[in-house]
TISE-787531 format. One line per 3 residues: number of its first residue (from 1); their letters; for each residue y, z, x of N, C-alpha, C, O, CB. Coordinates in nm, 3 decimals. Each point is the difference from the previous one (the first is absolute). Glycine has a CB too. Layout:
% TISE-787531
NUM> A> Y,Z,X,Y,Z,X,Y,Z,X,Y,Z,X,Y,Z,X ~ ...
***
This chain:
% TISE-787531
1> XXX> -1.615,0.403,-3.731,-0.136,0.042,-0.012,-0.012,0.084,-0.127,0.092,0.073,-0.036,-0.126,-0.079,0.289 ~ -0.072,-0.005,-0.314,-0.009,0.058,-0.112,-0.095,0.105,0.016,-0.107,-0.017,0.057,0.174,-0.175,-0.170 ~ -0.026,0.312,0.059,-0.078,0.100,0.076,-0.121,0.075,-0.103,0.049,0.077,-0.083,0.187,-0.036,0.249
4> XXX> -0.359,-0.053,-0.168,-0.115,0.089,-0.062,0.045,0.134,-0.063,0.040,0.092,0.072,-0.189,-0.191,0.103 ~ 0.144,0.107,-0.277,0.016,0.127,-0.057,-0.119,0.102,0.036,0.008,0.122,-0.011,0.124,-0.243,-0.174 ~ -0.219,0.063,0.220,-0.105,0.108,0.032,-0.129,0.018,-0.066,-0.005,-0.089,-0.085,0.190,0.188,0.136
7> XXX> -0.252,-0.055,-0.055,-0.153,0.011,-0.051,0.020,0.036,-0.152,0.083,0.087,-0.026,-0.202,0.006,0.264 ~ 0.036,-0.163,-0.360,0.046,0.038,-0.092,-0.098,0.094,-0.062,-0.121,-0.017,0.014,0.262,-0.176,-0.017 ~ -0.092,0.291,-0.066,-0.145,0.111,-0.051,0.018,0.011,-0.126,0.111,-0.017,-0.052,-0.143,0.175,0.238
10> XXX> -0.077,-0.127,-0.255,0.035,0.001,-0.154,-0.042,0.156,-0.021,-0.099,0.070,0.022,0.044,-0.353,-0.110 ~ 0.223,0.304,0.015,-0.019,0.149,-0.018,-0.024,0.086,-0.173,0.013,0.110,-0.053,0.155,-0.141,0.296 ~ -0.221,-0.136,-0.280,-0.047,0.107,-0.151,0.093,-0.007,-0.107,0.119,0.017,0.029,-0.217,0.167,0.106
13> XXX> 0.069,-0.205,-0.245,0.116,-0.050,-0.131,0.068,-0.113,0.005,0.117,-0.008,-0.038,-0.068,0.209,0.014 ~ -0.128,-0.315,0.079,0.148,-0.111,-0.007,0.055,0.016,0.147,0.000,-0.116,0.041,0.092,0.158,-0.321 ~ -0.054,0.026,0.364,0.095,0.055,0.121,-0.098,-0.059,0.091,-0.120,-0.019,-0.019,0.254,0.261,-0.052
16> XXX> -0.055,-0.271,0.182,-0.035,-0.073,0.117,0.063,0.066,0.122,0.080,0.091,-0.022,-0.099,-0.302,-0.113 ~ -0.011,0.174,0.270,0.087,0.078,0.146,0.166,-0.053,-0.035,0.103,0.056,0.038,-0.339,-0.089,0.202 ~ 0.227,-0.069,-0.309,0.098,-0.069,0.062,0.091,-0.007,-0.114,0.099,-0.072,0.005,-0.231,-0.053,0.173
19> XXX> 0.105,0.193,-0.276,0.126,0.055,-0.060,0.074,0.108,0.021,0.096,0.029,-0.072,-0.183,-0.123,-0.049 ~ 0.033,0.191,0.266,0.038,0.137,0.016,0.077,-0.034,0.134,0.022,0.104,0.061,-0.228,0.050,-0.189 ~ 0.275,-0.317,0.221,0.075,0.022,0.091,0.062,0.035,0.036,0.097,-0.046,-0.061,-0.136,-0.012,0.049
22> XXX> 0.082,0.137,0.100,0.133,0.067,0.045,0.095,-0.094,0.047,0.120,0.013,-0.020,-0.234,0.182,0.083 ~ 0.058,-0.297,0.002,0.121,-0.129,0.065,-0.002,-0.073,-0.083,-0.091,-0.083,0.007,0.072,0.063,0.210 ~ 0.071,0.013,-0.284,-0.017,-0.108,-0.077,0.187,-0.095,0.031,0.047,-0.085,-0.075,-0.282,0.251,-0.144
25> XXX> 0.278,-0.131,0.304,0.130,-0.074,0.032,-0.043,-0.085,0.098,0.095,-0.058,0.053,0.071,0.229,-0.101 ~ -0.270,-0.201,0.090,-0.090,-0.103,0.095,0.059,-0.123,-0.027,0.026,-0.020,-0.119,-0.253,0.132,0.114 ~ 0.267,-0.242,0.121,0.023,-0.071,-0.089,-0.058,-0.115,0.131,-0.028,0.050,0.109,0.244,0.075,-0.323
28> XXX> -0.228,-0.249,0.198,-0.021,-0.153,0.047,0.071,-0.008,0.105,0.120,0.023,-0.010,-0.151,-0.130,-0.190 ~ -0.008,0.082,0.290,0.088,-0.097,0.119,-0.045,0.096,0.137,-0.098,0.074,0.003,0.362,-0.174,-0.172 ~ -0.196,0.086,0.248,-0.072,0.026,0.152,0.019,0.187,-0.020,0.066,0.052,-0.090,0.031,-0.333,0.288
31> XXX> -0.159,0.342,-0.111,-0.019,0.092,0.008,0.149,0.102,0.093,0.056,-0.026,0.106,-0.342,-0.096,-0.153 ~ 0.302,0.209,-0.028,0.165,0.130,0.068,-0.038,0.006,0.143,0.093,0.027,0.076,-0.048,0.190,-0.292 ~ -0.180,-0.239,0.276,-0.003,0.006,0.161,-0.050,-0.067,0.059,-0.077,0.014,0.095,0.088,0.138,-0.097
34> XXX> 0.055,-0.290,-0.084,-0.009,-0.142,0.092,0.068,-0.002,0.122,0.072,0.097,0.021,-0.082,-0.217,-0.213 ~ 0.004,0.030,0.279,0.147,-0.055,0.098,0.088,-0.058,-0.063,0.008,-0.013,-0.122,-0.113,-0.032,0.298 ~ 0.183,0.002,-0.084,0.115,-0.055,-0.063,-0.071,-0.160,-0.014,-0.014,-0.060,-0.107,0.244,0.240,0.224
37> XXX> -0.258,-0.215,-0.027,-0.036,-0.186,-0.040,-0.098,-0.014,-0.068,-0.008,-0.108,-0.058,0.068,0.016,0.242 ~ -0.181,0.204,-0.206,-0.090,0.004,-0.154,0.092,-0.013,-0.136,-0.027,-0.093,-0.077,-0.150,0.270,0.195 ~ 0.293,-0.081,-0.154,0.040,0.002,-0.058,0.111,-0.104,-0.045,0.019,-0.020,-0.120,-0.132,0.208,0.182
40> XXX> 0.178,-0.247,0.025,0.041,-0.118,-0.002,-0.053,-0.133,-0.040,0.064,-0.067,-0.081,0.015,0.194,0.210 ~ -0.205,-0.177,-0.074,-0.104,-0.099,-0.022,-0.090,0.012,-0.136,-0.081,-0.088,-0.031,0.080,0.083,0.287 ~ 0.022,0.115,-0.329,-0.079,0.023,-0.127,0.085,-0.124,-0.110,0.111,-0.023,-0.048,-0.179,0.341,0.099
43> XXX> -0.050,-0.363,-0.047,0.012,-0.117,-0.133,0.099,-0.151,0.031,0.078,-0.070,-0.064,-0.086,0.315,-0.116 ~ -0.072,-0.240,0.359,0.057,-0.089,0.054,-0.106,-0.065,0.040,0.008,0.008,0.122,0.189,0.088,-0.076 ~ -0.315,-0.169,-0.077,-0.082,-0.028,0.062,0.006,-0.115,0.087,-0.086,-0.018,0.086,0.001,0.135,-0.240
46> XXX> 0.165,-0.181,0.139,0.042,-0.151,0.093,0.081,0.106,0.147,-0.035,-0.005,0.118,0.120,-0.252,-0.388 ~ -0.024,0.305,0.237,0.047,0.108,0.102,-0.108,0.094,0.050,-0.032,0.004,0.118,0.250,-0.011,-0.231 ~ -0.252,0.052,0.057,-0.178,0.048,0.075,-0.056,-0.028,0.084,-0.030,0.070,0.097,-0.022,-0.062,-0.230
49> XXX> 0.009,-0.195,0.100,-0.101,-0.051,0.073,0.137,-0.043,0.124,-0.028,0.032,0.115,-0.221,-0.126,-0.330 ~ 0.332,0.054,0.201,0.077,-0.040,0.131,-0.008,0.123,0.094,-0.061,0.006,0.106,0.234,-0.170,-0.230 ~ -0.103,0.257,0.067,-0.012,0.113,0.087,-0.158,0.034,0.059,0.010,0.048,0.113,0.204,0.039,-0.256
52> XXX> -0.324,-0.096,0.107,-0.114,0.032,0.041,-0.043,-0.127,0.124,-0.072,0.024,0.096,0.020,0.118,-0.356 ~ 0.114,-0.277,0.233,-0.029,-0.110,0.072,0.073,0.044,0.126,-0.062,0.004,0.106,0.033,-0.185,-0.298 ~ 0.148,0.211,0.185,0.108,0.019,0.123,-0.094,0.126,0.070,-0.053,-0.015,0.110,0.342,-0.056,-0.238
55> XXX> -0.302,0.186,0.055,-0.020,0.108,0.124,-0.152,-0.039,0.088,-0.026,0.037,0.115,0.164,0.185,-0.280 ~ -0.227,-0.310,0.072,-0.124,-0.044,0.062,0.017,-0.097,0.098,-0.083,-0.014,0.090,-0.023,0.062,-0.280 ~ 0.202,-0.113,0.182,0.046,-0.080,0.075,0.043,0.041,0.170,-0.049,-0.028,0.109,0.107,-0.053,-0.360
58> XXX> 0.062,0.165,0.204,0.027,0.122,0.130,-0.121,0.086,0.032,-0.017,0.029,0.119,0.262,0.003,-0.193 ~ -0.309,0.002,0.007,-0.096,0.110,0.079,-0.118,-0.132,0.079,-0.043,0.002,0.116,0.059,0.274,-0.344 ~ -0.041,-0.365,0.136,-0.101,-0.110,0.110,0.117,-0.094,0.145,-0.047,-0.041,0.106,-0.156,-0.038,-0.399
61> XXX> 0.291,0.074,0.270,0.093,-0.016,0.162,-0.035,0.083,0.041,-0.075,-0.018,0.096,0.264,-0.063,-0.109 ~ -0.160,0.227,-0.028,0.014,0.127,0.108,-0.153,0.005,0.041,-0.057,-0.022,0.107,0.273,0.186,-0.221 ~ -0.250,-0.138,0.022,-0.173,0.022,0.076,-0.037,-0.142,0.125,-0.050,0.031,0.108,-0.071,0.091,-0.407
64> XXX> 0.155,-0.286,0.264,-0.038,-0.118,0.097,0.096,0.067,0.136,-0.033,-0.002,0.118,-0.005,-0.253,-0.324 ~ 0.146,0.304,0.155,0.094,0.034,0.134,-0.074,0.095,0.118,-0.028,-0.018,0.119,0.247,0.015,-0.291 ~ -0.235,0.110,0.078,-0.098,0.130,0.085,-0.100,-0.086,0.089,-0.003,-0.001,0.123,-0.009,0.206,-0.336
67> XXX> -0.085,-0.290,0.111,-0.131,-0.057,0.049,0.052,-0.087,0.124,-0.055,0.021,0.108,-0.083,-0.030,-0.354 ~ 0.239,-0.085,0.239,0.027,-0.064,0.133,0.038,0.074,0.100,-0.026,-0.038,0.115,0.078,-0.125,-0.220 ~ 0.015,0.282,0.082,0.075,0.073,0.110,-0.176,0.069,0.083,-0.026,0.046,0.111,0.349,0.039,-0.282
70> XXX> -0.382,-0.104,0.084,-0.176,0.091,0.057,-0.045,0.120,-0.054,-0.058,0.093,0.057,0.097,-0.155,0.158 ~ -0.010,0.052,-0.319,-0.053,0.137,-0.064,0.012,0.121,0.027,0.067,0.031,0.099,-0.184,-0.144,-0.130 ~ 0.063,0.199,-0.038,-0.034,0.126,0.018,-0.069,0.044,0.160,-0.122,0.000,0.022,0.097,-0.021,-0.301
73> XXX> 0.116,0.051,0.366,-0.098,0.038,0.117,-0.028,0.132,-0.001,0.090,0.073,0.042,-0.012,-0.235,0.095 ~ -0.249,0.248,-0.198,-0.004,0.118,0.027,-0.050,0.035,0.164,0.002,0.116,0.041,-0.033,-0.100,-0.311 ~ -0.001,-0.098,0.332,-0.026,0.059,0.154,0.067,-0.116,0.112,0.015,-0.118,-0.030,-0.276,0.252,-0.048
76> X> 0.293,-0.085,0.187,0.089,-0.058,0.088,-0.072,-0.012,0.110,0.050,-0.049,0.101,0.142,0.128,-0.191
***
């Protein structure tokens, strides 16, 4: 992910916000408080979409499973 430096302001003489950064060691790619399988899957996009197919996959079983077993019973 490429991350926004931030709002830019013009501070007069030529000078801009964004020549005065303090981070400037910022750099490309997934973010220091990713997960682990965000960080893994970065710049994997064929790996992405599988992984996104599989867990949709499992969460629509689990949810048809629940629904056959009878749902949510809030009163008895």
């Amino acid at each position: 992910m490429i991350r926004d430096k931030g709002p830019i302001n013009n501070l007069g003489f030529g000078k801009t916000s964004r020549d005065f950064i303090p981070n400037d060691d910022e750099r490309s790619g997934p973010s220091a408080q990713s997960g682990f399988i965000s960080r893994a899957l970065d710049g994997h996009p064929v790996a992405k979409m599988a992984t996104a197919m599989l867990a949709t996959g499992i969460a629509a079983s689990m949810s048809g499973k629940f629904v056959r077993q009878g749902g949510l019973k809030l009163r008895s």
